[in-house]
C-alpha positions in Angstrom: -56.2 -96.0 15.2 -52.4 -96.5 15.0 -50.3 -92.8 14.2 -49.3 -92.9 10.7 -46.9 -90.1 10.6 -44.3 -89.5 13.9 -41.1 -88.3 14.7 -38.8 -90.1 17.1 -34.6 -89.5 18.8 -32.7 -92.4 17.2 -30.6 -94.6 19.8 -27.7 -92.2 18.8 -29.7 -89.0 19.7 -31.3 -90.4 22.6 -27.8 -91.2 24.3 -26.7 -87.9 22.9 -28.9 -85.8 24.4 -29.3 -87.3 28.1 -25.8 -86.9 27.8 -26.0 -83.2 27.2 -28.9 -83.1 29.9 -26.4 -84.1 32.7 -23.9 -81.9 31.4 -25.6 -78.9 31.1 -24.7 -78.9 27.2 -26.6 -78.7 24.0 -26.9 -80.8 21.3 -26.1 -78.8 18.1 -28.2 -79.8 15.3 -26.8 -78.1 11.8 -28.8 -80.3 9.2 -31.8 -81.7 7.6 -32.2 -84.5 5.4 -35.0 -85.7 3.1 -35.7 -88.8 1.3 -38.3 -90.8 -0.9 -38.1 -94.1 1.5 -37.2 -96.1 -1.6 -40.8 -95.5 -2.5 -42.3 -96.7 0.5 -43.4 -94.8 3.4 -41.1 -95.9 6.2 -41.8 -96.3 9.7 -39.2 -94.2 11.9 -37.1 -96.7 13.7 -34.8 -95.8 16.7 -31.8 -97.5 15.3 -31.4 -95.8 12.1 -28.4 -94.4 11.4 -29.6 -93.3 8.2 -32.5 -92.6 6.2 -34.4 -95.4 3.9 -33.4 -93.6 1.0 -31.7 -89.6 1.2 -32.6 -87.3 -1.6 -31.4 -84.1 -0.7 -29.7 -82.7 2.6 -29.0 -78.6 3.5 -28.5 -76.9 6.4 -31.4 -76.0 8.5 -33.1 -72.8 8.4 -34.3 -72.7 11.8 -34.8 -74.2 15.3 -37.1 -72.7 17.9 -39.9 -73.9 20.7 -43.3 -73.8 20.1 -45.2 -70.7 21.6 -47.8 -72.3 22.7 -46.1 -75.5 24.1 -42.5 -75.3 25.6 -41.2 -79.0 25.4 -41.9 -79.1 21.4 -39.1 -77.9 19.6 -39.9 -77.2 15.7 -36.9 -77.5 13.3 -37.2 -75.7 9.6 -35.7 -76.6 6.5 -36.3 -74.8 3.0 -35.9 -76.1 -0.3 -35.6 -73.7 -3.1 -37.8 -74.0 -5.9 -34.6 -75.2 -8.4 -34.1 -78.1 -6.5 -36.6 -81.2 -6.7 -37.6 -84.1 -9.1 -38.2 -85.9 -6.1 -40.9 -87.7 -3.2 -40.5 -86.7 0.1 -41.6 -89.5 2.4 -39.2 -89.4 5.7 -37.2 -86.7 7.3 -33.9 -86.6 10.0 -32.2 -84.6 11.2 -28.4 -84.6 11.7 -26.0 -82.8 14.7 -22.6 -81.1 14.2 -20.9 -84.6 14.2 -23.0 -85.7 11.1 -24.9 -88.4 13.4 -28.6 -89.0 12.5 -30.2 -87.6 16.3 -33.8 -87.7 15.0 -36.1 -89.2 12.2 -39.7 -89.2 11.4 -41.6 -90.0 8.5 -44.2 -87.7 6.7 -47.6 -88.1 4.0 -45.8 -88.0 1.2 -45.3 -84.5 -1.0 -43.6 -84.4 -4.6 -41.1 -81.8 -4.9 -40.9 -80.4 -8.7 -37.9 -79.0 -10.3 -38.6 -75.6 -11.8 -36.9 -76.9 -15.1 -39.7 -79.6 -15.4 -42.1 -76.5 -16.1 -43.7 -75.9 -12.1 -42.0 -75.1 -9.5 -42.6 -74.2 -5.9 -40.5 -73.4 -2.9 -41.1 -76.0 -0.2 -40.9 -75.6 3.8 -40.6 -79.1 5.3 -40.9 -79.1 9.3 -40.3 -81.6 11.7 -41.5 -81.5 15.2 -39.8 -82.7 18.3 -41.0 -83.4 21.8 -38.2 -83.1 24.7 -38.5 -83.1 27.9 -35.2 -80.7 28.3 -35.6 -77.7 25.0 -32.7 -75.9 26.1 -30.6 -79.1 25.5 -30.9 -78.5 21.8 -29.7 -75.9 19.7 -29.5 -74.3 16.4 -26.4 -74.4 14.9 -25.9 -73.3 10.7 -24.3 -70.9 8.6 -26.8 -68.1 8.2 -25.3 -67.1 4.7 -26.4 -70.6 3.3 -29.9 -70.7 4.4 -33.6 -69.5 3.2 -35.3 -67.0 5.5 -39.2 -68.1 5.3 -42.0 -66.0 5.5 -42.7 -66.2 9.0 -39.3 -66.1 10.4 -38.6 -62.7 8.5 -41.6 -61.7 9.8 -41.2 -62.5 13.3 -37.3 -61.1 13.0 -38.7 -58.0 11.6 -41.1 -57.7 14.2 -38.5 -58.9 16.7 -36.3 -55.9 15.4 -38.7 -53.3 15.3 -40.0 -54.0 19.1 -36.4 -53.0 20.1 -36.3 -49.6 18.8 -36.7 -46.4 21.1 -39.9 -45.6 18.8 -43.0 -47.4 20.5 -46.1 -48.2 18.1 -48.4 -45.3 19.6 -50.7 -45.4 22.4 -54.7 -44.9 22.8 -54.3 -43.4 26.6 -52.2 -42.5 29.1 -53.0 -43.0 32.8 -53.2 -39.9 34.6 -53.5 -42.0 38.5 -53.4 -45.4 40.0 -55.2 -48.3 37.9 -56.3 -51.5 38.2 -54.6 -53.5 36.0 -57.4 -55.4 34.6 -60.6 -55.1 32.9 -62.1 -52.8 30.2 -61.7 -49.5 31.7 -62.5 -45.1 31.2 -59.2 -43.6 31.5 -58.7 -39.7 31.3 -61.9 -39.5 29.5 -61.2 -42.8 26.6 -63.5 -45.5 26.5 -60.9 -48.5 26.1 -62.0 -51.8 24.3 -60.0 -54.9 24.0 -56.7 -54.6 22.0 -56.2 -50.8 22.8 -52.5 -49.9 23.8 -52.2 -48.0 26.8 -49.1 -46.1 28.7 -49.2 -46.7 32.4 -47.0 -44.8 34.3 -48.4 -43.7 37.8 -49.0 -46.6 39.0 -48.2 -46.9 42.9 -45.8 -49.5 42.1 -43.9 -47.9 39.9 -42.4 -51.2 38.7 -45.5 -51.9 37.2 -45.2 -49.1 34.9 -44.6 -49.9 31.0 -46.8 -50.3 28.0 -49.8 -52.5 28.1 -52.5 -54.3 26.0 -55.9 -53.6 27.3 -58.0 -56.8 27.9 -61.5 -57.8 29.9 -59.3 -59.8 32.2 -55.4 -59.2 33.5 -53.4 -57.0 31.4 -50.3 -58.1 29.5 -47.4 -55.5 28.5 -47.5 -54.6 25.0 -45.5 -57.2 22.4 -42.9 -54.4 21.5 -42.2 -53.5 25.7 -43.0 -56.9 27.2 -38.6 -57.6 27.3 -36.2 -55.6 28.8 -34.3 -55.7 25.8 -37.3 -53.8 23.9 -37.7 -51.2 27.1 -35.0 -49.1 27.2 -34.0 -45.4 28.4 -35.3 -43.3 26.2 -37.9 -45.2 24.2 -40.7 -43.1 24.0 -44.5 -43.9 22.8 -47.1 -41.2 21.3 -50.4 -40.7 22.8 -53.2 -41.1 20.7 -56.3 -39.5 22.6 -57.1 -38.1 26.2 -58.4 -35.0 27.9 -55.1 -34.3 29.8 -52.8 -36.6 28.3 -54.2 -37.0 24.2 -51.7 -35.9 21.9 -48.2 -36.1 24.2 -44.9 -37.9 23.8 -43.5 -40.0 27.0 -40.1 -40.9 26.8 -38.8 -43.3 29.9 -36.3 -41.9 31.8 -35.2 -44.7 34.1 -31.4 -45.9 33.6 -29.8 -49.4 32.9 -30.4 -52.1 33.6 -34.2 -52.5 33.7 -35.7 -55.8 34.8 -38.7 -55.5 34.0 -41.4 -56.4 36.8 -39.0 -55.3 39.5 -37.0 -52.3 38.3 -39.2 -49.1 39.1 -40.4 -47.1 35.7 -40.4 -43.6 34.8 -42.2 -41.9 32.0 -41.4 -38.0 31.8 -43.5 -35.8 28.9 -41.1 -34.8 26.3 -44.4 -32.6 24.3 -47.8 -32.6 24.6 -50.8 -30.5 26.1 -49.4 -28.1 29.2 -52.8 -26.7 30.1 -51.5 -23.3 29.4 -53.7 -21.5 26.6 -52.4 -19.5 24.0 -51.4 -16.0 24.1 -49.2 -13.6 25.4 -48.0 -13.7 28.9 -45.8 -11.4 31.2 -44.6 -14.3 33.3 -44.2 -17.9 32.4 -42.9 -21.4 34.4 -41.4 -23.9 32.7 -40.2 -27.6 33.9 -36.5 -29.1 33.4 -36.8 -29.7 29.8 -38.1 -26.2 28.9 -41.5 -26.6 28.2 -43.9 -24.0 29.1 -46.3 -25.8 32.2 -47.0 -22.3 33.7 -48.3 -19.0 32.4 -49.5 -15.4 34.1 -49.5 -11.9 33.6 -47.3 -10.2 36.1 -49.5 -10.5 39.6 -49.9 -7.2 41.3 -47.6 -7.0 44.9 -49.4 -6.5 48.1 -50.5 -3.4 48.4 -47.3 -1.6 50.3 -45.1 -4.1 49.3 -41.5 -2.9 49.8 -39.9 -5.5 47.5 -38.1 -5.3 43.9 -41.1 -7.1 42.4 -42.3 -5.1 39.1 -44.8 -3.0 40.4 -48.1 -2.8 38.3 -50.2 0.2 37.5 -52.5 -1.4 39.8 -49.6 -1.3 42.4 -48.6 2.3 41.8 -52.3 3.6 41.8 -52.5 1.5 45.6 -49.4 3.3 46.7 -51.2 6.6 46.0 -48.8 8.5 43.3 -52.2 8.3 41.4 -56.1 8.2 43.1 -56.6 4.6 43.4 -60.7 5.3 43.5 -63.6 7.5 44.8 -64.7 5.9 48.1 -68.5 8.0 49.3 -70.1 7.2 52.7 -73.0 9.3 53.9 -72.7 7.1 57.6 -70.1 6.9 60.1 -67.9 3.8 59.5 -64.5 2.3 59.9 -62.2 3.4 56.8 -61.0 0.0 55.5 -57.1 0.0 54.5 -57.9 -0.2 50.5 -58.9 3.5 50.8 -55.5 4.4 51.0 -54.1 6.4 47.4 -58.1 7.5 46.9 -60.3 10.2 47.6 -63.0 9.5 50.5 -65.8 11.6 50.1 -68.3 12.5 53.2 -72.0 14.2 52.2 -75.2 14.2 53.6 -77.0 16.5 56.7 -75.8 14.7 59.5 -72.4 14.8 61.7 -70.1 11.7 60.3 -67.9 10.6 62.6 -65.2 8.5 60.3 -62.5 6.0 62.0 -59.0 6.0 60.2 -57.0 2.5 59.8 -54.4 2.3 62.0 -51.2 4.3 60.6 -49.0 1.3 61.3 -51.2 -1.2 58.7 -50.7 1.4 55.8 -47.2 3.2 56.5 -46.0 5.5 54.1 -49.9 5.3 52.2 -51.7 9.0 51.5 -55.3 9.4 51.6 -57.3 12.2 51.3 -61.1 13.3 52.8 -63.6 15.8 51.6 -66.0 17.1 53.4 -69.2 17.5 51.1 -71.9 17.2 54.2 -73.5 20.6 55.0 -72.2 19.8 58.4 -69.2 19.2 60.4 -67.8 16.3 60.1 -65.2 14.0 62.3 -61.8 12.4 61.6 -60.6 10.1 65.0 -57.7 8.2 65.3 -58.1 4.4 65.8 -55.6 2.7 68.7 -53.6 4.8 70.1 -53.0 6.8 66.8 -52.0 10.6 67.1 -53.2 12.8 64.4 -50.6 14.8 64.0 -50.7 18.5 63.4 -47.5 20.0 64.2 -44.5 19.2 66.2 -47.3 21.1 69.5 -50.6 20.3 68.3 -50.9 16.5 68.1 -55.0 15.5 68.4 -57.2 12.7 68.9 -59.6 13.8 66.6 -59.7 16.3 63.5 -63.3 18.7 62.8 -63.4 19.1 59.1 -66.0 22.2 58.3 -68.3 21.9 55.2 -65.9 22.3 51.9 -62.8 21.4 54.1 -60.4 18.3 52.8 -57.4 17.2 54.4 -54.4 14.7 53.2 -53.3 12.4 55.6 -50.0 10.2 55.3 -49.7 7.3 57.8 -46.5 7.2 59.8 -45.5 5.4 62.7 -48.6 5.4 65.0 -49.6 8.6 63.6 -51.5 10.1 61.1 -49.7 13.1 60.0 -51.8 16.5 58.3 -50.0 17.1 55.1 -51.9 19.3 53.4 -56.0 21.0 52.3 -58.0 23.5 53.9 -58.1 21.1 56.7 -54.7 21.5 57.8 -54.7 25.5 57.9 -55.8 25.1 61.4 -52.3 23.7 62.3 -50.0 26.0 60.2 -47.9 28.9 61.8 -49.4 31.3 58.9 -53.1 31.0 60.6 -51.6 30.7 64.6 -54.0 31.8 67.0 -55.0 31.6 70.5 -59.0 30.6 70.6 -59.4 32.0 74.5 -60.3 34.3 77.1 -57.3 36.7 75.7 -56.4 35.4 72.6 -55.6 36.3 69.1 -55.8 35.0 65.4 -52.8 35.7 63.2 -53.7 35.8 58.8 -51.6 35.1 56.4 -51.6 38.7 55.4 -49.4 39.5 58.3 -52.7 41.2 60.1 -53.1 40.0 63.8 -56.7 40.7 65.2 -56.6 40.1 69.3 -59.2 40.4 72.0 -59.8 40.0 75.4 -60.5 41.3 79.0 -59.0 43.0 81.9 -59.9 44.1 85.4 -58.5 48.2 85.8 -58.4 50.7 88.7 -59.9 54.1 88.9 -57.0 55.9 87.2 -54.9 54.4 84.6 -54.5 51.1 83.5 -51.7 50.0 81.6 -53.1 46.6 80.1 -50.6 44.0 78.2 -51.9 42.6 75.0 -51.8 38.7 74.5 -49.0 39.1 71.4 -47.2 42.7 70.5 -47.9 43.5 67.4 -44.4 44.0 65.4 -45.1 46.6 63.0 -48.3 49.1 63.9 -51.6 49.1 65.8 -54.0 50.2 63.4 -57.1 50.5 65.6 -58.4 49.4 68.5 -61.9 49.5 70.5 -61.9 49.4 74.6 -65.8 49.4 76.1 -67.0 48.8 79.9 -67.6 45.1 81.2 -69.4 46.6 83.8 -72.6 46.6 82.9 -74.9 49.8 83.0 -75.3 50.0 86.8 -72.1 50.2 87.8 -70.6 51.4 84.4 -67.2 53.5 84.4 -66.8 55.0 81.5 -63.3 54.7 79.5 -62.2 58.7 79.2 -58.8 57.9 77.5 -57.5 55.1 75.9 -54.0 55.0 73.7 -51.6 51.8 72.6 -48.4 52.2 73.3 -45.0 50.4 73.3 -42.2 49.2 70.7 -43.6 46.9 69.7 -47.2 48.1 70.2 -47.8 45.8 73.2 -49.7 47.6 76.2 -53.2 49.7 76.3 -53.5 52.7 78.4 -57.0 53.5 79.8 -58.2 55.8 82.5 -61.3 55.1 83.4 -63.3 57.3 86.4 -64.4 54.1 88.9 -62.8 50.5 89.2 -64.2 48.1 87.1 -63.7 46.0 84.0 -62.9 46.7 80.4 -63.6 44.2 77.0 -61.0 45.3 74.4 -60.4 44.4 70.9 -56.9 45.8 68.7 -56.0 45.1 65.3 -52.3 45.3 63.6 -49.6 43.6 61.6 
């Protein structure tokens, strides 16, 4: 069957425009003409110059390729609803020069005038197909024209996919995705249609908005031209475990091709995975928001830093008892006993290792002896337990009810105070020997000892003088009774009381025992 209705370039606009395709120009078409064909339907002939019969002529309202193929190019003409009283059978279109470039013929339409009592806007079209689109061009007076329905819409939509303010997202990615297919992402089954924000891909060029289909992604209509995906644009997310209820604002400078130019999306607000409440210490990112949130962490435990110290800290650090610590067995004190109280009970002999001074410098601890029995404090290393600047042991006997505070030094621990310590102050100084002498706070000095003497007198020196007064003493034989001599006369004499005179009627031996102050 032969086609009816066609369009066809006149002679004119055939030469016209392979003259334009060599020289790289356009043809500028500016007008569209109807007419009645002198009430015929005319057949479009290639050497018209002019239609059959014109009826009305206006500028055009529009000249753009078809979307879904290239080489048609579509050209739009409105007629307003008070102009009419006319057939429209055949159609051309005219260039800048007034020249008749293209003409077709169409089923024919009647165009009323409103006056006649019906009226009607009317949208003729004529379609073209060129091998070369960009040859031809739009050229009118947009002040004299009639927007139609669809180009306003597609202007408006045009105009709206170029502001910052993206049309929301479902999702966000939170990783590297395939780009293709019905997916899960952070936790938000996605189904055909749903908008997504990728922005981690590995390829950070692929980054953008997308449309989510079961085969290969395309970029969303409103981010799919660099003109529409600027710095700053920013799209909301919808839903998401991590990423629901954000804002993403691209950071990446101008210019942007898209496809090649690397993307960056950077959360203006949105979930920071911090809960609410009231925190001590918080970190935030760049842009001030809060990503971060602790109380204040405790230092280590002799930390010498200026780091707030906690109560935790300053209970470690021993200016309060940082816990009650019992062992009824011989161990190893671990380093967190330092600043507590270590308590020792039971019927056996505990024999308790210190940490080494070094590890806990400047850290107090204190031990109590609540066995019924002796108990042992030994150094560990090469530790000194030091008692005084003389008396510096390996090891420290703690009696039943003793305690003892220690303070760790530098490879030492030294005594600082409790009944354990009395054994190494000045005030209770004694000699624990053959001769030898315990000295009481009081002042009182009790001494003892032993001492060979002649028949005769013996003048025997005391192990310390005392300074004051002798207020007794007792001198017996160490001779047992066979060969006993008996002590006739004994006196203490001497400033300071010092020396014990005996006579005694054989050569022998002599235990003695004095006490002063």
């Amino acid at each position: 069957m032969a086609q009816t209705y066609f369009a066809i370039l006149t002679e004119v606009g055939e030469a016209k425009l392979a003259n334009a395709t060599a020289l790289k120009r356009a043809i500028e078409l500016t007008h569209m003409a109807v007419g009645d064909g002198a009430g015929v339907t005319p057949l479009p002939d290639r050497k018209q110059k002019a239609l059959a019969r014109e009826v009305h002529r206006a500028q055009l309202n529009d000249l753009f390729q078809d979307p879904q193929n290239p080489s048609q190019l579509i050209a739009e003409q409105v007629i307003p609803e008070d102009i009419g009283g006319w057939w429209v059978r055949e159609v051309g279109l005219y260039d800048k020069d007034g020249d008749l470039v293209a003409v077709g013929n169409c089923a024919e339409t009647y165009k009323p005038l409103l006056s006649s009592g019906s009226g009607r806007t009317q949208v003729i079209r004529m379609v073209l197909i060129v091998a070369n689109a960009s040859s031809i061009e739009l050229r009118i007076d947009p002040s004299t024209v009639v927007a139609t329905r669809r180009y306003t819409d597609e202007k408006i939509a045009s105009e709206i996919a170029k502001l910052d303010s993206k049309q929301s997202a479902k999702a966000a990615s939170a990783g590297n995705l395939v780009l293709s297919g019905l997916q899960t992402v952070d936790g938000v089954v996605l189904a055909a249609g749903d908008r997504i924000l990728v922005k981690d891909q590995a390829a950070a060029a692929e980054n953008g908005i997308y449309t989510v289909s079961a085969g290969a992604w395309s970029r969303a209509p409103d981010a799919d031209a660099a003109i529409e995906l600027t710095p700053g644009c920013f799209v909301f997310i919808e839903q998401g475990i991590t990423q629901g209820d954000s804002v993403w604002a691209l950071t990446t400078d101008s210019p942007i091709t898209l496809g090649s130019t690397p993307l960056t999306f950077e959360m203006l607000s949105g979930p920071s995975g911090v809960s609410p409440g009231v925190y001590n210490q918080v970190s935030i990112d760049r842009r001030g928001r809060i990503i971060g949130a602790s109380t204040i962490s405790t230092p280590p435990q002799f930390d010498k830093s200026t780091r707030v110290a906690t109560t935790e800290f300053v209970r470690q650090a021993g200016l309060q008892s940082s816990g009650w610590f019992a062992y009824n067995a011989s161990a190893t004190l671990p380093p967190n006993v330092i600043g507590g109280t270590v308590e020792l009970y039971g019927s056996t002999q505990l024999t308790m290792v210190l940490p080494l001074s070094s590890a806990v410098l400047g850290g107090r601890l204190e031990v109590y002896n609540y066995a019924s029995v002796p108990c042992v404090l030994t150094r560990q290393g090469a530790d000194l337990i030091n008692g005084n600047a003389t008396n510096t042991p390996t090891s420290l006997l703690l009696q039943p009810g003793d305690c003892v505070t220690l303070q760790g030094g530098s490879n030492a621990w030294f005594v600082l105070g409790g009944s354990g310590q009395l054994q190494f102050s000045g005030t209770f100084a004694g000699v624990m020997s053959g001769n030898g002498w315990q000295r009481l706070p009081s002042g009182l000095i009790i001494e003892w000892g032993y001492s060979a003497v002649a028949a005769g007198i013996t003048t025997i020196t005391m192990p310390l003088a005392f300074p004051n007064a002798c207020l007794g003493y007792t001198v017996s034989s160490a001779n047992g009774d066979s060969t006993a001599s008996p002590v006739s006369i004994a006196t203490v004499s001497g400033t300071p009381r010092a020396t014990i005179r005996v006579r005694s009627e054989l050569a022998g031996g002599v235990f003695y025992t004095a006490i002063g102050y």
